[in-house]
N, C-alpha and C positions, 0 to 999 in steps of 0.2 A: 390588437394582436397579442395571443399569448401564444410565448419561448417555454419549451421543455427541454431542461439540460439535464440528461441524465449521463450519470460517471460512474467506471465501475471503481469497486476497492481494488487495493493492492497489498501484495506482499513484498517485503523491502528485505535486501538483500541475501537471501535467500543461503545462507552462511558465510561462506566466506568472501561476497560481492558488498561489504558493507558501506553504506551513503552510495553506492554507485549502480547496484545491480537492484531491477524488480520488475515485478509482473501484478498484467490487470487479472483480474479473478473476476469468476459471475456473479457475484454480489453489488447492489446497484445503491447510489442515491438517486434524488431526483430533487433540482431546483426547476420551480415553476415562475416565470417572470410576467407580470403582466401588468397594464399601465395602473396608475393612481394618483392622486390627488397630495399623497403623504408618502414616505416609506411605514412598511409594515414586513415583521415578518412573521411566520406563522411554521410551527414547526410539527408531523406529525409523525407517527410514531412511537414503539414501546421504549425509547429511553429519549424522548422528547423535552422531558423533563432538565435532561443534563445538557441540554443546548441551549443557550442566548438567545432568544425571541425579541430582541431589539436591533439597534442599530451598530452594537455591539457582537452582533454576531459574524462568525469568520467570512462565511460565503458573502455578510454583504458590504463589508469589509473588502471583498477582492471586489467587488462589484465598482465598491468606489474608487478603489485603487484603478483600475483600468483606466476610468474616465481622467480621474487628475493627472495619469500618464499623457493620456491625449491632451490635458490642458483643458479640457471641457467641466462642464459641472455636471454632477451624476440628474440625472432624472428619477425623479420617486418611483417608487415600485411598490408592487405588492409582489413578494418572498413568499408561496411556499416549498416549503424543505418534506420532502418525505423520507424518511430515512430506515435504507435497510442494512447497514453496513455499522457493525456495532463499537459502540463508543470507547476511544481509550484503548485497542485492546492488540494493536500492531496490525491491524488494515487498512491506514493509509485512511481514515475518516476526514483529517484536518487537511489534506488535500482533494479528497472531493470537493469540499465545502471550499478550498482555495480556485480549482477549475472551476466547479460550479459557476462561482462569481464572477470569473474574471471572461469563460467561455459568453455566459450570458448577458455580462454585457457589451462585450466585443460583437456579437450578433444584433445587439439592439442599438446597437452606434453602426452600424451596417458594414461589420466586417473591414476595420479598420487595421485591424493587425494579424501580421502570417501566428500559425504554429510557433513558430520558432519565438516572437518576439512576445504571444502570450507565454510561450513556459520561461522567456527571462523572469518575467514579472513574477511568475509559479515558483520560480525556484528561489526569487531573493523574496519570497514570502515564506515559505517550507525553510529557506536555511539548506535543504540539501536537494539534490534532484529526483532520489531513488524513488518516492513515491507518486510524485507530480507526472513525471515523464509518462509512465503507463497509464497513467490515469486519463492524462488527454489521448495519449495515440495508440493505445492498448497493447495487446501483444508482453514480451519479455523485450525490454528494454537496457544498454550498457549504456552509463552516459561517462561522460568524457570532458575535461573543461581542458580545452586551450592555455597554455603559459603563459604566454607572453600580452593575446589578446582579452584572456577573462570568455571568450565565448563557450557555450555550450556546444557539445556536438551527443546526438542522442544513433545508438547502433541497435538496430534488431538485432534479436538473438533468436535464433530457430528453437522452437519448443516441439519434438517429437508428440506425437499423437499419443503415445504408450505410459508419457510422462504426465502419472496422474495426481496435483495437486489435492490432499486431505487436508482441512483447518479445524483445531481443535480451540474453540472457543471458551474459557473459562468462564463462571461469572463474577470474576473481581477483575477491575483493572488496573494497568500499572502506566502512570504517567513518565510519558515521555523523556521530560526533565531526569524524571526520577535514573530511569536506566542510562541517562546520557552522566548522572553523576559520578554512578559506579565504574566508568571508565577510566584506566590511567591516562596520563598529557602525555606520554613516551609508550613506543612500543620498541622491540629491538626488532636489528637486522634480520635475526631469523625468522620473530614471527613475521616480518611484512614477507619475505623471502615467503615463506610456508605459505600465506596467504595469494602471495603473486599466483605460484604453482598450483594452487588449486582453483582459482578463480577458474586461471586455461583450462583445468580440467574439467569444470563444472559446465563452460560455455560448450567444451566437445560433449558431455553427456547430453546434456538439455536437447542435441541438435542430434544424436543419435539412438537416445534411449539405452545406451550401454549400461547394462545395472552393475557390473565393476567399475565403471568408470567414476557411476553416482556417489555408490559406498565411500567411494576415497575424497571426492573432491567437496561431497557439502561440509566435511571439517573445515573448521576455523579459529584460530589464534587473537583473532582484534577483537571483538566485542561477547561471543557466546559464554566464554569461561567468566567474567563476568558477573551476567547478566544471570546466569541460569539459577544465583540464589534466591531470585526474588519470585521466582515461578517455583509454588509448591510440585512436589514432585517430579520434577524436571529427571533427573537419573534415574526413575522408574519407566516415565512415560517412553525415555528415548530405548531401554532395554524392551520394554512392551514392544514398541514398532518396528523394528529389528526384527524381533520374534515372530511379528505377524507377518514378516514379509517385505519390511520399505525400505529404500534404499536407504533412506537418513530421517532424520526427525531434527529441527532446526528452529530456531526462533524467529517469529514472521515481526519483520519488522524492529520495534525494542519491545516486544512481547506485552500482554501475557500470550497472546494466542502463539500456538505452536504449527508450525507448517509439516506430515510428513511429505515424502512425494513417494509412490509407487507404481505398480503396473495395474491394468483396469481387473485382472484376474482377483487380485488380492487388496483393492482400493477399498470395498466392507469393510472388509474384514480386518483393516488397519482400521478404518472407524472408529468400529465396535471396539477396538480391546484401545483405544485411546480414551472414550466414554468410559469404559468401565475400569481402567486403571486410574483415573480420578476419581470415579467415584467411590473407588476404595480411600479415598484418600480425604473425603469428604468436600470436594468440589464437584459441583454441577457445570456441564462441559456442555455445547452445541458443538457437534463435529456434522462438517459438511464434506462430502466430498463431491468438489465444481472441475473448474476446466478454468484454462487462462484466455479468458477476453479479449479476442483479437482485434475487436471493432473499438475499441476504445470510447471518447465521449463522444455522444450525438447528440444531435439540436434538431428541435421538431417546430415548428410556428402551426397555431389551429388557430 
């Protein structure tokens, strides 16, 4: 029997939703599990190269984690990874590869654990939930962790039809670590305050497509001001998509890539002047304009 796990990317907190708010996007990987005699894994794709082709690598990594959960010993596999979701760049890549493994081999132990208690595993491998959650169950996701118990609890969030995700893809990345350094251990009263008010406001837009309501709520006090010096051109790119039309321009995940959101009338057309206000700048940019991924991961057996 071969398992095809494919998972879409995500974008992670979407301004002012930071570690807690994201969404799956149309941008896909795809783990292929099938039996074998050794593990092997195999990795294809244009940034192939920047991925672990051992046993070392993430996805097989969750793979084995799953099994030592159950107390079983993993079964060799042959891994392949197709990968179209690009590396390093704030779409949620190291949690594909986290679901990937942990989905696939949950399905090849024959559905031994709910949703819920794979994304335990997802999220004390990620470190936070924002990217994991949508990644397995797609759609725009609020997670929520319990006090007293430590549980997760994961909320849909309505995503209007009119609300159209644009991703502007640099091609330098900026690791992870790296943006988590640039953040202070303290925030004050007011930014969490500012941040509380605008989260509310962003879950009402997302759920109405109110473009006053957009404008106001994708600001953010905890991580953007930040973060925004390690993104060339950041204060040009977000004045460009204003200009063109979108409600905000934000950093998708801990960047580089930039998320705007707009209306489907002016979704080009944010594109194009995000492409080309980098390129004045001398970065080459992939800007997509997708949709948020409702169906989240799927498991295929041929």
């Amino acid at each position: 029997m071969v398992t095809v796990v494919t998972v879409p990317a995500t974008t992670a907190n979407l301004g002012p939703g930071f570690d807690c708010l994201g969404a799956a996007l149309t941008l896909t990987n795809t783990f292929t599990f099938s039996a074998s005699d050794r593990p092997c894994v195999v990795i294809r794709g244009a940034e192939a190269a920047g991925v672990a082709s051992s046993t070392d690598n993430l996805a097989y990594r969750a793979y084995c984690r799953l099994y030592e959960h159950l107390g079983r010993e993993a079964p060799p596999v042959y891994l392949e990874i197709e990968l179209g979701v690009p590396l390093a760049r704030g779409l949620g890549s190291s949690a594909t590869a986290i679901i990937g493994g942990l989905v696939g081999a949950n399905r090849l132990a024959g559905f031994p654990l709910s949703h819920a208690e794979v994304l335990e595993l997802a999220i004390a491998l990620e470190g936070h939930p924002d990217n994991v959650v949508p990644a397995l169950l797609g759609g725009c996701r609020l997670a929520v962790r319990e006090e007293h118990s430590g549980t997760w609890r994961w909320l849909d969030v309505p995503w209007d039809s009119d609300v159209v995700p644009i991703v502007a893809i640099p091609d330098f990345e900026l690791a992870t670590e790296t943006a988590r350094h640039v953040l202070p251990a303290t925030c004050s009263y007011t930014d969490a305050i500012f941040n509380i008010s605008h989260l509310g406001a962003l879950l009402r837009g997302l759920e109405t497509g109110h473009r006053d309501w957009l404008q106001v709520a994708l600001q953010d006090h905890l991580h953007q001001p930040y973060r925004q010096c390690l993104i060339k051109g950041y204060a040009d790119l977000h004045a460009a998509a204003l200009a063109a039309g979108a409600y905000g321009l934000v950093i998708s995940g801990a960047g580089p890539s930039l998320l705007a959101l707009g209306d489907p009338v002016n979704a080009m057309g944010i594109a194009s002047t995000l492409r080309d206000t980098w390129a004045t700048l001398g970065v080459q940019a992939r800007v997509e304009v997708l949709a948020v991924q409702q169906e989240g991961t799927t498991v295929q057996d041929r």
